[in-house]
C-alpha positions as CSV (number, residue, x, y, z in Angstrom):
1,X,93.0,113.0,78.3
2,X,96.0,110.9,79.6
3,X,95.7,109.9,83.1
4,X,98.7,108.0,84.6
5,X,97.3,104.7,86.3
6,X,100.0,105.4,89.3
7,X,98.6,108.2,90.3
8,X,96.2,108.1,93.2
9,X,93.5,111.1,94.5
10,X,92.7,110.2,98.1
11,X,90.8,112.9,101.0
12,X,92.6,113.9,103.9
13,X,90.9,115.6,106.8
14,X,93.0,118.9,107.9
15,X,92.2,119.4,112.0
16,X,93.6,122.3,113.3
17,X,95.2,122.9,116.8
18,X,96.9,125.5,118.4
19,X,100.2,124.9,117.1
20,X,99.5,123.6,113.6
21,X,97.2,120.8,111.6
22,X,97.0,117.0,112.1
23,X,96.4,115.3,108.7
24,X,94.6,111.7,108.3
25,X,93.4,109.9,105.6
26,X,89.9,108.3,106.5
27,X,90.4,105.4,103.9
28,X,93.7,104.3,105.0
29,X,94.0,102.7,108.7
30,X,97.6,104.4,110.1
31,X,98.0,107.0,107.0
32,X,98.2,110.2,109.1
33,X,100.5,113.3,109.4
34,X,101.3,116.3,111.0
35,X,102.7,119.7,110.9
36,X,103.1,122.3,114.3
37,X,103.2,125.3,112.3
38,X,100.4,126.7,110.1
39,X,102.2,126.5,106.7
40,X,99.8,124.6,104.4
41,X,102.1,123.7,101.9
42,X,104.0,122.0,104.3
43,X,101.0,120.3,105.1
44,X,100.2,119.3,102.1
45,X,103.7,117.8,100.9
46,X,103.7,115.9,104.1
47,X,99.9,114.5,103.2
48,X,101.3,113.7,99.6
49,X,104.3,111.5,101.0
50,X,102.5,109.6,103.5
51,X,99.7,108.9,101.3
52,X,102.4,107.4,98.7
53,X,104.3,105.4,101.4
54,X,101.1,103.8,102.3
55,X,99.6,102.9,99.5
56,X,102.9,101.7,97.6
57,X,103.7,99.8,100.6
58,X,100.3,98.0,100.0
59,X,100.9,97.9,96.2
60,X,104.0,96.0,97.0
61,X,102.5,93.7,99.6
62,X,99.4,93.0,97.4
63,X,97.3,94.5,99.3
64,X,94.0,95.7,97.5
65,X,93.8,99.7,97.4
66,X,90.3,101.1,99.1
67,X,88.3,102.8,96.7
68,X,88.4,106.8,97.6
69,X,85.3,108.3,99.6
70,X,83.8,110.9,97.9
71,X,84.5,114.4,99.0
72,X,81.6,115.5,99.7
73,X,81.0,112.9,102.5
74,X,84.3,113.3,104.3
75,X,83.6,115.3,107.4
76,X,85.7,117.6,109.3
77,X,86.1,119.1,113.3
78,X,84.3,122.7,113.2
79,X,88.2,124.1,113.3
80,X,89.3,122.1,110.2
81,X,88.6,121.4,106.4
82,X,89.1,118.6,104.1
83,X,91.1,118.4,100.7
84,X,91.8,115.8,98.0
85,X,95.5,114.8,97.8
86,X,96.9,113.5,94.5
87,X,99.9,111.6,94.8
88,X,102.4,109.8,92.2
89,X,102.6,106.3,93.7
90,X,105.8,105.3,91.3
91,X,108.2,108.2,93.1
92,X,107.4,105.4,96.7
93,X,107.9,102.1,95.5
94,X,110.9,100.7,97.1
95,X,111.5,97.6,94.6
96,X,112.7,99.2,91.6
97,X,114.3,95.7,89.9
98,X,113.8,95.5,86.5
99,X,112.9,92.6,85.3
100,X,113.3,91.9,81.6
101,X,110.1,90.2,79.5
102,X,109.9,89.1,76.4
103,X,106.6,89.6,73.9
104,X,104.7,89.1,71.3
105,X,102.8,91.8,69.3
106,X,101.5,92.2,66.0
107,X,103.4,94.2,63.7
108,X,101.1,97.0,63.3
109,X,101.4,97.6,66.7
110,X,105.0,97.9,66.9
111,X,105.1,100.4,63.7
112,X,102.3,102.3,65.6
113,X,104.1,102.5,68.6
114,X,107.9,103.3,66.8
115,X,106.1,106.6,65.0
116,X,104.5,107.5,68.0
117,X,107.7,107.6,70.2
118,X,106.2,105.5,72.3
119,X,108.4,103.5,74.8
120,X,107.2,100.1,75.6
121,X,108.8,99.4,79.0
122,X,107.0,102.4,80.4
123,X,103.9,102.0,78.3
124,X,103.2,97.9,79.6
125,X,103.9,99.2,83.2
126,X,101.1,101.6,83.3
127,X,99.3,99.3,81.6
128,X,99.5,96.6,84.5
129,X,99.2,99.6,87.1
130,X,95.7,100.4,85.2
131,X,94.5,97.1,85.3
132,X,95.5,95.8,88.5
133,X,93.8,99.2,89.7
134,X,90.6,98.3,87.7
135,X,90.7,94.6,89.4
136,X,91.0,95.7,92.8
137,X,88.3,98.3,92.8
138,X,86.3,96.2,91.3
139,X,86.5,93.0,93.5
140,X,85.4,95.7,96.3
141,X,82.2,96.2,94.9
């Protein structure tokens, strides 16, 4: 199963008022959102594109990423619900300069990769997103 190192699964608390739902992210300090009408999609595309800004902006600033709570111990008002949001952190990164690297890999490799279609710019980014991921969850622990 391929999962893309960029993307991100955070919970967002849903709290419902009279004119719509204010949306916050319990594991990111100053991620919250809003909507004044009832439409849940709405609410949930807004959640998705504050959850990216924030943690891309922290990406950027190398800024360690909190490690998600669990679900099942995210609590909401009596009036409002709780939902994962998955989010594409790549679409919200703001310094898209490419920056050209030269390497060395066996042969093997390359043949490998060449019948597999596989292309290496986009292959050794996720790569460093998955591991700098791994590092900073872990360092939490």
């Amino acid at each position: 199963m391929y999962i893309d190192s960029l993307t991100k699964t955070y919970p967002a608390i849903f709290t419902h008022d009279e004119e719509g739902y204010f949306i916050e992210f319990p594991d990111l300090q100053g991620a919250y959102t809003g909507i004044n009408n009832k439409d849940l999609s709405l609410g949930i595309a807004m959640a998705e594109e504050v959850l990216g800004m924030v943690l891309a902006d922290r990406v950027e600033n190398g800024e360690e990423l909190p490690m998600p709570t669990d679900i099942n111990k995210v609590k909401s008002e009596e009036d409002g619900f709780v939902t994962l949001i998955k989010v594409d952190m790549e679409k919200y990164f703001h310094d898209e300069t490419l920056v050209k690297k030269t390497l060395t890999i066996p042969k093997w490799a390359d043949d490998t990769a060449k019948r597999s279609g596989l292309n290496f710019s986009r292959l050794l980014t996720e790569a460093i997103g998955a591991k700098a991921t791994e590092l900073a969850f872990t360092r939490e622990i």
